[in-house]
N, C-alpha and C positions, 0 to 999 in steps of 0.2 A: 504494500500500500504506500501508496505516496502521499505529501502536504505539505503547503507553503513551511510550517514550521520544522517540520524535518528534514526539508531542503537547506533552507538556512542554518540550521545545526553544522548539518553534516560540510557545508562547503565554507564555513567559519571556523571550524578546527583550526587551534593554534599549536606551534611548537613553542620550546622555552625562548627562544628570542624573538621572533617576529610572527604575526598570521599570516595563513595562506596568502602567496601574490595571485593576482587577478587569473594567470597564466594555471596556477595550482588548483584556482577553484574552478576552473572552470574542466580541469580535471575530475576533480569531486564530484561536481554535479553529472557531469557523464556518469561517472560509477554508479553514484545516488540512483538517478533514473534506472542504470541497467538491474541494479541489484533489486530494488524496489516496485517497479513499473509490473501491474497484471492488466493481463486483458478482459477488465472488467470495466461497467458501467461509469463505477463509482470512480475507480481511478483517472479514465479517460474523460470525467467529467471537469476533475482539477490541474488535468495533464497542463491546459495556457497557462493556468494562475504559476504553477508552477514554475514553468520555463521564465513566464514571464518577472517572477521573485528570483531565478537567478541571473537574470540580464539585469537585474535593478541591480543586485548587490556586486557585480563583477563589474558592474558598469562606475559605480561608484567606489569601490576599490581600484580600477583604473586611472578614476579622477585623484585617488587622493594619490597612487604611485605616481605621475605625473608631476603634481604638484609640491611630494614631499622631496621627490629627485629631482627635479628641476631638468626635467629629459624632454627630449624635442617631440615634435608630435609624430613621428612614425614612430618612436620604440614607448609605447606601450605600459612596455613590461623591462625594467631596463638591466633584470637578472636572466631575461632569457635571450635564445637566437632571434632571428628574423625572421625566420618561419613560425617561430610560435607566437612573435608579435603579430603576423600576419592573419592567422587563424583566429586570433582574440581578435583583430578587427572587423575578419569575418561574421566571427557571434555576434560583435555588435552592431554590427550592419544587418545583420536575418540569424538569429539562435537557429530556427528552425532546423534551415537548409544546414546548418554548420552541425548542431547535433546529430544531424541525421546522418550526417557523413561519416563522423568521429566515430559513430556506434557501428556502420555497417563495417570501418574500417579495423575495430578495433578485433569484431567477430569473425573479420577474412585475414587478422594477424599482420594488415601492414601499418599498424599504428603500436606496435607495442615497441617499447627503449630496446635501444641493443646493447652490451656487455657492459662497453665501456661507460653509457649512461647511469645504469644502474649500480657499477660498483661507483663513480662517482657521489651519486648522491647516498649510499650506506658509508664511505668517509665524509662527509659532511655532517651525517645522523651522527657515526659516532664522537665524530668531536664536538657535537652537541651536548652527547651524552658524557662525556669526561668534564665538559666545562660544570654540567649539572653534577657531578658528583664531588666535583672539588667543592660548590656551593655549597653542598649536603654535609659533605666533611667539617667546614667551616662555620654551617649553622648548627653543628651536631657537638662541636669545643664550645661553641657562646651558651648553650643551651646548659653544658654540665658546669662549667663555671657560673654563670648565674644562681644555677642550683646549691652549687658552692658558695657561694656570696651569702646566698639567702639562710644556709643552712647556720653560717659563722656570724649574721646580721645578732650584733646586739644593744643597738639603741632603736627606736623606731623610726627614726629617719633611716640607717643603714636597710631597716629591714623594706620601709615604703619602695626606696630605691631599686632594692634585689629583687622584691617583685613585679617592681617594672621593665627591670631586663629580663626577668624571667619569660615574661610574657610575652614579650618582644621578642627575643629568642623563641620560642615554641612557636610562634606565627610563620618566623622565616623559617625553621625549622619543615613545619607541614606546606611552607611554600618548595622547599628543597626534594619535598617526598614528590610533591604534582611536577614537579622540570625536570624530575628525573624518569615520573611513569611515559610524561609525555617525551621526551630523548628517543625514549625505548618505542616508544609508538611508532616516530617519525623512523627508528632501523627498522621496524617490521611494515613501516609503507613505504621503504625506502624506490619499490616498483612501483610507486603509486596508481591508480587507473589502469594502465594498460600496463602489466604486465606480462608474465607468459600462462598462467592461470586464470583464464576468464570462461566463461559461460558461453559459447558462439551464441545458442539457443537466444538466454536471454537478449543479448546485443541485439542481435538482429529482430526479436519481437519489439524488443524497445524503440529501436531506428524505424519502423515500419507506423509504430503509434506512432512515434514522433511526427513522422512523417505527414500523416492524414490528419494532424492537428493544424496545420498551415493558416488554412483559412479561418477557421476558428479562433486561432490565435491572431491572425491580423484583423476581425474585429474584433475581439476583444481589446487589444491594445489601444483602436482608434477610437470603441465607446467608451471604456473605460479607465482605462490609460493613467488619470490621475487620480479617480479612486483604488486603484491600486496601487499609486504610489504611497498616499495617504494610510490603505490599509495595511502592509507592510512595512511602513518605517512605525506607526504603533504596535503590530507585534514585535519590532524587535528593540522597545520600548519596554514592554514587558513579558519578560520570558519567565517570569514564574506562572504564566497561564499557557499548558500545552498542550491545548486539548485541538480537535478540528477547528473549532472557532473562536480563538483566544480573546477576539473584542467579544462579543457574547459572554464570555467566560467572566472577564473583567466587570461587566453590566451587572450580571447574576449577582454579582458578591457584590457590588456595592447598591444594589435595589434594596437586601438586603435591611429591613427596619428593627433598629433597636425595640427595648420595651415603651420608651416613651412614646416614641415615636408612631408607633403602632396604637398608640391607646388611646393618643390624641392629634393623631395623623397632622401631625407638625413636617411632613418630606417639604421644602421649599420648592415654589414655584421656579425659583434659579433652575435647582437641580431636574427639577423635571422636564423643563423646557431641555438640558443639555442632552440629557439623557436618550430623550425621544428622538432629539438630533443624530446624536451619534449612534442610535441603532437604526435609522431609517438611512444614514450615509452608509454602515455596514452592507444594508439590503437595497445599496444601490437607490435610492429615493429621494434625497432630499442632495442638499451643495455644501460644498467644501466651507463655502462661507459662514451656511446657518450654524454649523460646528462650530465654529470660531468662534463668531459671534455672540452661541450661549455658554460655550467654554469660560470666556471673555467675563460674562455675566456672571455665572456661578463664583470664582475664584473671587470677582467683585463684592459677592455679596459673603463670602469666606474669609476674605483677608483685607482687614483693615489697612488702607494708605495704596492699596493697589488698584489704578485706576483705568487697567486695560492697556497699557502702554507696554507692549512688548510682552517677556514672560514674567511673573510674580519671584519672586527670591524663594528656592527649596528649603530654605530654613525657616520660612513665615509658616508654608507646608508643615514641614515637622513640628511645629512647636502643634497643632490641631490633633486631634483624639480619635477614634475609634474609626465608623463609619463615615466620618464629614474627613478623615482626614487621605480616606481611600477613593473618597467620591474628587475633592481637591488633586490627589496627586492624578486620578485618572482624566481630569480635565488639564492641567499641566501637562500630562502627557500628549493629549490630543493635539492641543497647542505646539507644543514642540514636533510632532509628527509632522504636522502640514509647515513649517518653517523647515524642516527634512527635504518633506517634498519638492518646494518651490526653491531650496537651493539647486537639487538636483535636476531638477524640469529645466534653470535658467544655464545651468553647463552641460547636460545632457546632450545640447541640439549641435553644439560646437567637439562634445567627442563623437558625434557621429558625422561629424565633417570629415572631422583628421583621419577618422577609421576607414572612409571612403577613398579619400586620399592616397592612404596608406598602400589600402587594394590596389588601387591602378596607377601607384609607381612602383608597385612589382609583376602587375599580371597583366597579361595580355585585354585589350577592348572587350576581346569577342566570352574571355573567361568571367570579366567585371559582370557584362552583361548578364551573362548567364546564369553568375550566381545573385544577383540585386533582383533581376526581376522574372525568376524561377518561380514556376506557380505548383506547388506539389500536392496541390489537393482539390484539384478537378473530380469531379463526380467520378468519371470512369477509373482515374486510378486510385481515390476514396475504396471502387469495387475489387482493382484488382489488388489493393492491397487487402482487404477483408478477406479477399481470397487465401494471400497468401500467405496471412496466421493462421486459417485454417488446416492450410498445406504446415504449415510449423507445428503447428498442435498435432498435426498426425502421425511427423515423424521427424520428432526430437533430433536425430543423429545423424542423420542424410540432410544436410541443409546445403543449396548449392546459388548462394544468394545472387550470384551471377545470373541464374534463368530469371530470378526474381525482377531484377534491375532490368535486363532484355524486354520486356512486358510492359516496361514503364515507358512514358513518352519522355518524361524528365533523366537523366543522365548523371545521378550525380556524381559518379566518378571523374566527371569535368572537373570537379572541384576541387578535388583532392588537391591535398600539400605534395603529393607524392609526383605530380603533373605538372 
């Protein structure tokens, strides 16, 4: 089963020094999709939202590589080659057409690393994993001395003190345990994605869904576009809600009426107006605006000196109690979501310039065209692809994705990096 929030999990993965580059996640999500993707209703119903949560968030890890390396507009990604900066322009120019390719290629074995890739990046893991362990060693002496300290503390100041570094100590200490599990992570993904153990079956079912979602997916982006940008920069606002539908989730608990509350149905007309807002924007119905605007209100009528101007200070937030201070942080949240969004919407249009760019000062006219304005979800090959999970489901083992492709009017072996 797949979902916008176990997409983002999984392609957000960090190692002890830096998270995934734009280049890495979009590895991820390949795997995500093949490992996860069934050919059912429900999945093929979330398959755009999907794609389209991880072209938000590689798109904006793009922007922020860019800007934190100060690298020119064709490298991307400025830790990898130029074909893999290539490909990432690709995604961002059409996911679609690029997913589909990565998975058919990955399941026909001409996408997976070769030797020297792969011991490469298991010395890079391990000297990940030594710097983590000298950390571990290091936080593992503060932690016994402190202990030490504390144990020989004898005025109360000595002793206030030793429990401060004690403490201090045991934090970096249980930080030293997590950079050490993740080191060890990053040696056993050191093949990341495509290595030589993959599933053909799956790939190639997944490259196939992908595939007939095309059309689906470019309206969905054109009607909805900036409700989901909205709705994915508040779930990844709040990750302790990880259910299918984490704003819902968020609503429930704070609907939520205390005893008084309930007994003399005291809920404010603020919060009710935000509330109805921000679930009728969920289900698609109402505007980005009316969100704002009773977000705007509620925190108004919650926090004193706060006049709508910009976002309220998170400590006026915490200083509030129970239910009024969960209904506050989730209208702060909302608030900051769509300030997410409209940063991203106003540099978004300009990295898909450069990524256009990017394309056709490496590839040939007739390649650009082919892959920008590829249409892979015309009714008949919709058919002959339905056909051809069917042809997959019958026989797991004989998969010969060549007759597959032959069938299609679309070509996407055009596309390949390998070409």
């Amino acid at each position: 089963m797949i979902s916008v929030r176990g997409l983002l999990r999984a392609i957000n993965k960090k190692n002890p020094l830096e998270k995934a580059s734009p280049v890495e996640q979009l590895e991820l999500m390949t795997k995500y999709i093949a490992d996860n993707m069934t050919d059912t209703e429900e999945d093929k119903a979330v398959l755009k939202e999907v794609i389209y949560a991880g072209k938000l968030q590689i798109a904006e890890s793009t922007l922020e590589s860019v800007e934190a390396n100060e690298i020119g507009e064709y490298d991307f990604d400025t830790y990898n080659s130029k074909k893999e900066n290539v490909e990432l322009s690709k995604f961002i120019k059409n996911p679609v057409a690029t997913l589909t390719n990565k998975l058919r290629n990955i399941a026909e074995g001409k996408d997976t690393k070769n030797a020297d890739e792969i011991q490469k990046n298991k010395n890079e893991a391990e000297k990940d994993l030594d710097k983590a362990l000298q950390f571990k060693d290091k936080a593992l002496e503060e932690k016994k001395k402190a202990q030490e300290d504390l144990d020989n503390a004898k005025t109360p100041d000595e002793k206030e003190k030793a429990e401060d570094a004690l403490y201090e100590a045991e934090k970096k200490a249980e930080s030293a345990d997590q950079f050490v599990k993740m080191a060890m992570d990053k040696i056993d993904n050191a093949e990341v994605v495509n290595g030589n153990n993959v599933d053909p079956y799956k790939y190639n079912l997944a490259g196939l869904l992908v595939e007939m979602e095309g059309d689906n997916y470019n309206t969905y982006v054109y009607e909805e576009g900036k409700l989901a940008n909205d709705k994915i920069n508040l779930m990844k606002r709040m990750p302790e809600f990880n259910g299918k539908n984490p704003i819902q989730e968020a609503l429930n608990k704070c609907n939520k009426k205390g005893f008084f509350e309930k007994m003399f149905n005291t809920t404010s007309k603020e919060y009710k107006a935000f509330a109805e807002a921000l679930k009728k924007r969920n289900d698609c119905q109402t505007t980005r605006d009316r969100v704002e605007d009773t977000a705007k209100d509620y925190l108004m009528h919650k926090i004193p000196g706060y006049n709508g101007e910009g976002l309220p200070n998170l400590e006026d937030i915490e200083k509030l109690s129970g239910v009024g201070k969960d209904r506050a942080m989730l209208a702060y949240n909302s608030l900051a979501s769509i300030r997410d969004s409209e940063a991203y919407e106003g540099r978004s249009q300009l990295l898909e310039q450069n990524a256009q760019r990017n394309i056709n000062n490496f590839y040939e006219p007739e390649k650009v065209n082919a892959f920008i304005d590829v249409e892979v979800s015309k009714e008949n090959n919709k058919e002959m692809a339905i056909k051809d999970i069917s042809e997959l489901e019958d026989n797991k083992i004989e998969i010969d994705i060549n007759d597959i492709q032959e069938d299609k009017n679309v070509k996407m072996d055009n596309l390949s990096l390998d070409n």
